[in-house]
C-alpha angles and dihedrals in degrees: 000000000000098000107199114198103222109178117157088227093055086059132091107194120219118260109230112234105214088218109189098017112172087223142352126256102254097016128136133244131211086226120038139010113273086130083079113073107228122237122251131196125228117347101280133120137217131199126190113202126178100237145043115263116246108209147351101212102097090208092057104042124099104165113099091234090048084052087050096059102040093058097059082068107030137059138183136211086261130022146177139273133219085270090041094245107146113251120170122270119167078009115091090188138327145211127214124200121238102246086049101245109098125062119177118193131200118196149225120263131249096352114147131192118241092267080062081244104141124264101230142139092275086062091052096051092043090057096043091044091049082054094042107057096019134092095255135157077234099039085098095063098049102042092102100072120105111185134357114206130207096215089172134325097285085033125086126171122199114197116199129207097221127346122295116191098189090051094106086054095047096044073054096061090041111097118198118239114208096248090225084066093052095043093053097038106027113175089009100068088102078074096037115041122185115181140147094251130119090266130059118206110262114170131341113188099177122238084020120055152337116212122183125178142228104271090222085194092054110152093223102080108227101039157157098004103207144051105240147332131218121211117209138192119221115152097177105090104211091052087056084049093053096048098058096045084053097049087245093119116024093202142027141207126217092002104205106263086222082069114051093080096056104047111016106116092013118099092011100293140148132205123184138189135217137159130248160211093223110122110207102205128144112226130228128208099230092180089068128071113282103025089050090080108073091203075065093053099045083041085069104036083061092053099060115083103213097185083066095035088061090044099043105034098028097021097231086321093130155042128234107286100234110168138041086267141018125292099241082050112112108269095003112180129205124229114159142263133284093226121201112279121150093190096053095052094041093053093044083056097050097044084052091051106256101103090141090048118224144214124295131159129229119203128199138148128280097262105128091235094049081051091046086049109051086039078068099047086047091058099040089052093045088064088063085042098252098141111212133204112209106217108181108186131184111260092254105045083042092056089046101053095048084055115049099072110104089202133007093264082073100048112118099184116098102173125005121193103213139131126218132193127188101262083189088045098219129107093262088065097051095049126023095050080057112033108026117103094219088066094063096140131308095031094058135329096289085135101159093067083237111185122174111144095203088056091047090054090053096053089049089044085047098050085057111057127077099201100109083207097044075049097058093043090064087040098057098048087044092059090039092052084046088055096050098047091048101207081162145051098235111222130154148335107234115226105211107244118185138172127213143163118264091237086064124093131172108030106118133181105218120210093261085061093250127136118243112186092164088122107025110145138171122240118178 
């Protein structure tokens, strides 16, 4: 066996270079006054955030801000940094074996759970086990497993069935639940999370707030460094603005692009600026008339006119989305770029049958630049006579509606406006949960009820070799199969793009999207 020392002392974490910030914390302005750091009361956070949060149970969540809040409270054996590379967290080291089915985990010492249950091997089996044989957003990537082992109480052995390169990243995304919580609370632990983080659960009223609390018994000595955040949903974009500018919220994600101009080193506010692995896109059901048809889906690829899409709804905050995932996604591949072209669109209309266009719907969330957004896509269809109907839903009601169907026949949804980044940050991530025609709803994201067999066998060939270059090979012809089977509009790739106070360090958007407070901390 390989054995891999994994010790968080060992480790130096990368420092994040905040290439491309729209300011410096600290730095003055010509106008306003965000040299001077900004007073705060008391040693509480708030975050505003532009969505509802989903669930709490870190095994059934597949929205980036559920994610966010789950892992304040929760931690895995392994974890990410600021650059997603995967670095150890309840693991104190590993060993693989060389054919790539065994790993064997020692952990850390006198670590509890909030509930003060031990963190143990046992733990660890009895949330493997839960993802394993449930019906969990996170059951497909742990299927694989074939057996998990208790060696002693600090030992812990996976068996897997075949090889799966991406596992270290999965066991990464896994949080661990105390098992008296789940015990006690069962399918409600999305309401009532227990975990081993620097913040304990402390009240959820849905649609309002999320609070969490310092874990004054936190294992990592130092944090957290203050006493509690609030997260906060807000989807209209000029109220999260507004809090921000009045100290109600001390920082703000995504802060509106509109807006970065006009307030960031004014008020003491700073905005800053990264890029990121989140993929904008717009599925298609292409099990349903007319999307069926893929002369209709590169019709309307052609239609969009991205240049404008960038300047108009991110105002300039992206870059063309060309691939079936993100560039600083692991074995990105480029393919190229629908450009704008009305005739082309119109003649491969025409040549499908719909010269005349039709009626479709596109569903999003009620962000106001989801909304901005689909309102475009609305005006730039209507030139080639495809007539859209603009359906904002509440997170919630909108998950739920993608995911009730049992088959695609069922399926109500046409076009959904949505992004999606890696939260595992490997290949795998960015494909399968897409693509794969074993993730039609409500089994994984594959929305577009996307189905090519030869693309489903290279994901399976891929997940089983362990060449990073045999690896990128698969990877690129399955992008390039996905391009050229256009189950998207290909839009853009996000840049993250946050505002904070300048009293405010630590909190951190990671390139997935995702929220990390591990190390917020006050400094007036």
């Amino acid at each position: 066996m390989k054995k891999y020392f994994i010790s968080l002392m060992a480790i130096v974490m990368a420092t994040v270079i905040f290439a491309g910030c729209a300011s410096k914390p600290g730095e003055t302005k010509p106008e306003g006054d965000t040299g001077k750091v900004v007073k705060k009361e008391g040693n509480s956070v708030t975050i505003a955030v532009n969505a509802n949060f989903i669930t709490l149970d870190p095994h059934n969540a597949a929205d980036t801000l559920s994610i966010s809040g789950y892992r304040t409270m929760y931690q895995g054996l392994l974890g990410f940094d600021q650059d997603m590379k995967v670095v150890p967290v309840l693991a104190e080291s590993y060993e693989a074996s060389e054919d790539g089915k065994e790993y064997v985990f020692k952990l850390k010492e006198d670590i509890k759970f909030h509930d003060g249950t031990p963190f143990n091997a046992d733990a660890v089996k009895i949330n493997l086990d839960r993802v394993k044989d449930g019906n969990l957003r996170m059951s497909k990537s742990f299927a694989v497993i074939d057996q998990t082992e208790v060696i002693d109480e600090k030992t812990v052995k996976i068996t897997l069935s075949k090889p799966y390169s991406a596992m270290l990243n999965k066991l990464a995304m896994l949080m661990i639940i105390s098992p008296q919580a789940l015990e006690q609370y069962g399918k409600d632990i999305g309401q009532n999370p227990v975990g081993t983080g620097p913040f304990k659960f402390k009240e959820w009223m849905q649609g309002n707030h999320l609070t969490i609390e310092k874990n004054a018994d936190y294992w990592e000595e130092g944090l957290p460094k203050v006493d509690s955040i609030t997260f906060k949903p807000v989807p209209e974009n000029g109220s999260r603005v507004a809090m921000l500018k009045t100290g109600e919220a001390d920082f703000v994600y995504p802060l509106p692009t509109e807006q970065v101009e006009h307030i960031d080193g004014k008020d003491g506010i700073v905005v800053e600026k990264n890029p990121s692995t989140i993929a904008r896109y717009i599925t298609m059901n292409t099990m349903k008339k007319p999307f069926d048809d893929v002369r209709v889906r590169q019709a309307i690829n052609y239609a969009i006119n991205k240049d404008a899409f960038i300047k108009v709804v991110k105002q300039g905050f992206a870059e063309k989305l060309d691939s079936a995932m993100a560039q600083k996604t692991q074995h990105y591949a480029q393919q190229g770029i629908y450009d704008f072209n009305l005739e082309k669109a119109k003649e491969l209309l025409k040549e499908a049958g719909y010269e005349d266009g039709f009626k479709a719907e596109i569903w999003g969330n009620t962000d106001s630049e989801t909304i901005k957004g689909m309102q475009f896509i609305q005006q730039q269809l209507a030139a080639v006579g495809i007539e859209l109907d603009v359906k904002p839903m509440e997170e919630g009601t909108l998950s739920q509606e993608i995911n009730a169907p049992n088959t695609p026949e069922e399926a109500k949804v046409q076009m959904w406006y949505v992004s999606w980044s890696p939260s595992s940050a490997d290949a795998d991530a960015a494909i399968r949960p897409l693509f794969a025609s074993e993730m039609f709803p409500p089994n994984g994201a594959n929305s577009a009820y996307y189905k090519n067999e030869q693309v489903d066998e290279m994901i399976a060939k891929a997940n089983q070799l362990s060449d990073p270059e045999e690896q990128k090979t698969y990877y690129s012809d399955i992008q390039a199969q996905i391009f050229k089977d256009v189950p998207w509009i290909f839009l853009v790739v996000d840049d993250t793009v946050s505002g904070k106070k300048n009293y405010i360090e630590g909190i951190h958007v990671y390139p997935d999207g995702s929220i990390n407070v591990r190390d917020a901390e006050i400094k007036n």
